[in-house]
N, C-alpha and C positions, 0 to 999 in steps of 0.2 A: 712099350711102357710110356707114361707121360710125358718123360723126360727129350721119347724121342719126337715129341709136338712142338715143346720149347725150345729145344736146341738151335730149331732154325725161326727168326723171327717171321711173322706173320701179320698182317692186319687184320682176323679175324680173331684173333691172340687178345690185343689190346680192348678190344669188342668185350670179351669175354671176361676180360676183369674191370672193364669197367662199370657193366654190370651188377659184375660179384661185388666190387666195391661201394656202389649205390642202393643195392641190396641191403646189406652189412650195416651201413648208414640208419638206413631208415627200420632196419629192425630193431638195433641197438640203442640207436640216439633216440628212436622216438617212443618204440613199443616197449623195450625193454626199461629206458633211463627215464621216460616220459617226459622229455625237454622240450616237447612241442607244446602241452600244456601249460608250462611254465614260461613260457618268453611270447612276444609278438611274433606273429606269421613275418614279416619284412626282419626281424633278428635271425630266426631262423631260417629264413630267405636267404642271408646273406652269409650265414655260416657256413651254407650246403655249397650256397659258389665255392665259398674260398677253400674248402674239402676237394670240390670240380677241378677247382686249377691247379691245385695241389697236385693232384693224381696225373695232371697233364704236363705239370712241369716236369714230373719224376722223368715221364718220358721220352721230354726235347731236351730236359739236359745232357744225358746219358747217349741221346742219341747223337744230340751236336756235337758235343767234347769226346766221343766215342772212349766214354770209360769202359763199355764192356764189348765182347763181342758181338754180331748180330745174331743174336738169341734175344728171347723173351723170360730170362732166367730174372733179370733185374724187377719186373711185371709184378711175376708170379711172385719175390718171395716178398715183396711189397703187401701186396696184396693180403698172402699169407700171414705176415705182422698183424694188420689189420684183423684178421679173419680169426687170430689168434688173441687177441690181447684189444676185445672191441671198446674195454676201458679207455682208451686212448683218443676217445668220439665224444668224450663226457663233456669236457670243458669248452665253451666255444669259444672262447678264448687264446689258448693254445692252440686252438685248429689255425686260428686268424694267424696268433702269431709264425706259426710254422709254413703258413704260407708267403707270408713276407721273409721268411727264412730260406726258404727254396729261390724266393725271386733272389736273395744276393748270391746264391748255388749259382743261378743263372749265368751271373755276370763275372763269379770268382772263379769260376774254372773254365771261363774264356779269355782268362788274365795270362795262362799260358802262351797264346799266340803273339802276346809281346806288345798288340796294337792296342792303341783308344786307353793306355793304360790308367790316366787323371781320370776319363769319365766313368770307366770298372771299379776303380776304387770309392769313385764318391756314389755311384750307386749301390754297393756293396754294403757301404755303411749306411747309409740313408734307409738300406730295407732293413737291415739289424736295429738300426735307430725305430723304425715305427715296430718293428716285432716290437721291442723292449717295452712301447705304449701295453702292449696287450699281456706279456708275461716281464716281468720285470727281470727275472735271469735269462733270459734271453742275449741281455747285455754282454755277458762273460763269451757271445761269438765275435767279439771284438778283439778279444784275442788273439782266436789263430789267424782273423783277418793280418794285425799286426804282424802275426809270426811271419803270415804270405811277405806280407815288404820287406822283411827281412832276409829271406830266401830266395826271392828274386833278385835282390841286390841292386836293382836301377832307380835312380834317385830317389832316397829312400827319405830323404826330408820333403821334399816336394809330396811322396805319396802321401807321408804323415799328415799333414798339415792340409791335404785333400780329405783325408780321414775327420778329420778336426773339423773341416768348415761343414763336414756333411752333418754331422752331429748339432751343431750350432744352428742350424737353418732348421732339423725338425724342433730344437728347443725352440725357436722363434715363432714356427709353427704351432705347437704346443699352446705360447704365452695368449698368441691369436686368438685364438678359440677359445680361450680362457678369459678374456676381454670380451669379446663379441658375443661366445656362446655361453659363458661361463661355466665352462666343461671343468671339472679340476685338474690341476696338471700333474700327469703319472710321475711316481715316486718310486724309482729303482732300489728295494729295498734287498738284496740276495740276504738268503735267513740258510745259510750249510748247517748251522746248528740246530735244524729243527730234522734232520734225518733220522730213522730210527730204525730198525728191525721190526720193530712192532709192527709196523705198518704194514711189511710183509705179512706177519702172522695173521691178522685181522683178515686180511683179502681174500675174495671166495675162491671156490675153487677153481676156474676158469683160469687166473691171473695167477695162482701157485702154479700150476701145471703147463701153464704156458711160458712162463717164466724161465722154470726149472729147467727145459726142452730146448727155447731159446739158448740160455744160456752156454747152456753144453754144447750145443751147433756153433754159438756168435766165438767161443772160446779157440777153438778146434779153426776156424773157417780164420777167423783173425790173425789168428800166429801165422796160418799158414799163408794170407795173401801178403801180411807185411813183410814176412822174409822174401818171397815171388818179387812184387811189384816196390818193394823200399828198399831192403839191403842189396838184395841182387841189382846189378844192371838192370837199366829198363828206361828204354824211349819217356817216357810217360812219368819217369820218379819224380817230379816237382807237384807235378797233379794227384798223384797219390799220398805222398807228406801230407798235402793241405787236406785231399779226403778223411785224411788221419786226424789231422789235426782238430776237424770238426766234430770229428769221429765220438773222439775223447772228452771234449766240450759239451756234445749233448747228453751224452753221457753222466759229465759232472753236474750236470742241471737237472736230470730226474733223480740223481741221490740228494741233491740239496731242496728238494723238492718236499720232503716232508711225508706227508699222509696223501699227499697229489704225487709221487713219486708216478706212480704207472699212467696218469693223465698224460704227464712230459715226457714217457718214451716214445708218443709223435714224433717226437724231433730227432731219434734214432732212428729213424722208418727209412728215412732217403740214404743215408752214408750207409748203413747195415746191411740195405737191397745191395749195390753197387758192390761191397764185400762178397756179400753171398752169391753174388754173379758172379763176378770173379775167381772164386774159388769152387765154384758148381765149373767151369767151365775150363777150369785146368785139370781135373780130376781126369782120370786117363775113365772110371767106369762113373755111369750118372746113379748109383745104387740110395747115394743119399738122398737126393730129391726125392724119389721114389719111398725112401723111409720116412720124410718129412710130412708129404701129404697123408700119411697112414698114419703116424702119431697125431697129425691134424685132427684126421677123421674122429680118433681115440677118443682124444680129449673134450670133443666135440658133443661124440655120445655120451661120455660121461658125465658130462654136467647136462646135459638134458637130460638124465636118466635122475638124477641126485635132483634139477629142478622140481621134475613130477612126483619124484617121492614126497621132496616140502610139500606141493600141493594137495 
């Protein structure tokens, strides 16, 4: 079965979706949403990087901070999100931001090792600080950064007040280029009041069924890694609280999200892979992954089949 290709990691693995994921991009983003006609080739240039490094950071992080085992389970169910929910490719915006999001992934879950702790912190916030330029709730990952300082427990006024001046230098940054360029300077507005149901309802088919499917896998797979890797013992439990922590954040940011609600489950892509690896990888049989890609498929034909009939 396919499960038994993943199990063990490969570098013709990472090939393979990265691929599938460039693919996916330019079918979606360009043919299907037709964003390339609508923005300059150099905007679109620049989206498609910061999608590129996105996809590469998912897999130096995980690799360096050795959240999951060596499997390519983390890869595949990344990709998977993606291949399921290609709504998430619309906005260029939330692309950018989520890649400045993964960058302070980078440096907060190397905050475990103890070391360089002033410069993790202030880079940490400095990249949540520029996401927040390109999605304004982005902000609210400032959070469980805080929570992080208070869960480590090592100078915890010192951290703060690192946290603070990072924030302070991109507003200064900001006023710059507002001066010189006369760019306007972004406006953190969070709007939790504009969530609705509705919004679900409206959504094609693609985004209901992928949803629904997620959902039921993200539910099942989350109880069970946070009891595994948070309440039980576990080498690792400081590193997994903060993954949680994020977890629930990106989370509370595509419900406050509005009518853009499935744009911002981007930012669920990275913590939800790292679960789903997790928990693909404690399972004694791999029967689920194996159901995962066949409801993929499903859903897959089904809306291309419902496509060609509108046509």
């Amino acid at each position: 079965m396919i499960t038994k290709i993943f199990n063990i990691s490969r570098p013709f693995h990472y090939i393979i979706f990265l691929l599938c994921l460039v693919l996916i991009y330019f079918h979606n983003r360009i043919y299907s949403f037709g964003n390339f006609r609508e923005t300059e080739i150099f905007l679109e240039s620049t989206v498609f990087l910061s999608y590129l490094v996105s996809i590469f950071l998912v897999v130096f992080i995980i690799t360096k901070n050795k959240l999951t085992l060596k499997n390519s389970f983390s890869a595949f169910y990344f990709c998977l999100f993606i291949f399921l929910i290609p709504e998430t490719l619309q906005d260029s915006n939330i692309i950018i931001a989520n890649t400045f999001v993964m960058l302070s992934y980078r440096r907060i879950f190397s905050i475990r090792t103890k070391l360089s702790l002033e410069k993790k912190y202030f880079d940490s916030a400095f990249w949540i600080a520029l996401a927040s330029i390109f999605l304004d709730l982005a902000v609210l990952h400032f959070i469980p950064l805080i929570l992080t300082v208070f869960l480590l427990k090592n100078d915890r006024l010192r951290h703060f007040t690192i946290i603070f001046l990072s924030i302070i230098s991109i507003l200064i940054i900001s006023f710059l280029l507002n001066i010189i360029f006369q760019l306007p300077i972004p406006r953190v507005e969070p709007s939790f009041v504009q969530f609705s149901l509705d919004s679900f309802y409206i959504a094609n088919l693609t985004v209901k069924l992928a949803t629904m499917v997620m959902l039921l896998i993200i539910f099942w797979a989350t109880a069970s890694t946070f009891f595994k890797l948070v309440i039980k013992s576990n080498p690792n439990k400081e590193t997994f609280i903060i993954l949680f922590f994020f977890f629930v954040t990106s989370g509370l940011i595509s419900l406050a999200s509005g009518e853009e609600w499935h744009n911002a489950l981007l930012l669920l892509s990275f913590p939800l892979s790292v679960i789903l690896a997790n928990f693909t990888q404690n399972l004694r049989t791999y029967w689920i992954l194996d159901s995962l890609i066949l409801i993929a498929a499903l859903i897959y034909a089904a809306t291309q089949i419902t496509y060609i009939e509108w046509l």
